[in-house]
LUMDORO-516125 format. One record per residue: x, y, z of N, C-alpha, C in turn. Coordinates in steps of 0.2 Angstrom, whole numbers, plus 5000, padded with zeros to 4 digits. Example, Ala and Ser with C-alpha at 12.3 -4.5 7.8 and 13.67 -1.06 7.14 Angstrom:
! LUMDORO-516125
506649725039506249785039506649845039/506449895035506849955036506450005039/
! end
This chain:
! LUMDORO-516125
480048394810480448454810480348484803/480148554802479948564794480648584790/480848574786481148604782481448664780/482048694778482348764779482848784775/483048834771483548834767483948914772/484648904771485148944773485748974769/485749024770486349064765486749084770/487449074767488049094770488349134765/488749174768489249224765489949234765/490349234761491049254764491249314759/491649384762492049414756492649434761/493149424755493749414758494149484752/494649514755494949564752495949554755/496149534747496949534749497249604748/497149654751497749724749498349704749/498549684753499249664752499549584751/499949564748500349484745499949454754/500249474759500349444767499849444772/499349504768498749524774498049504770/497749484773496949474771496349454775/495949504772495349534778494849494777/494249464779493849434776493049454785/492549454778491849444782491649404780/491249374788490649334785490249344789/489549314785488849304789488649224788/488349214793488049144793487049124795/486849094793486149114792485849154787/486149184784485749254782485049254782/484749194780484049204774483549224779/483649194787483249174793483649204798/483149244805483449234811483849194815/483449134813483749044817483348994816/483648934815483248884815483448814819/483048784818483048734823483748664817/484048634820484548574817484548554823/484648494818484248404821484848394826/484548354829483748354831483348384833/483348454832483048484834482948524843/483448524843483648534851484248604851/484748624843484848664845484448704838/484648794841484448844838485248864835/485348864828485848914825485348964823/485749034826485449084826486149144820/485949194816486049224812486749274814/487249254812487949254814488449304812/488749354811489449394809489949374809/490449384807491149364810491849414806/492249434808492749484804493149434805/493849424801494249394802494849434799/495449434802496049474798496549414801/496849394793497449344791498049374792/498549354794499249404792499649314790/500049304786500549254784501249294783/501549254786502349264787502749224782/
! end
């Protein structure tokens, strides 16, 4: 299996003491790649997340 480097991201923004927004990405560098055993594909990922704490 040959060898691969991967970049993830996170930004997060607190506007308020209670709420916080945050993005990510997963993959960035590459479309996808194979992880061992080589049998699955991670493939190049989004995700938006919104916190709220009471």
């Amino acid at each position: 299996m040959p060898a691969y480097v991967t970049g993830d991201l996170r930004l997060s923004w607190q506007g308020w003491q209670q709420l916080e927004f945050s993005l990510m990405g997963r993959n960035l560098l590459q479309d996808r790649h194979l992880e061992y055993p080589g049998t699955v594909q991670i493939e190049r990922s989004f995700y938006a997340k919104l916190t709220g704490r009471f």
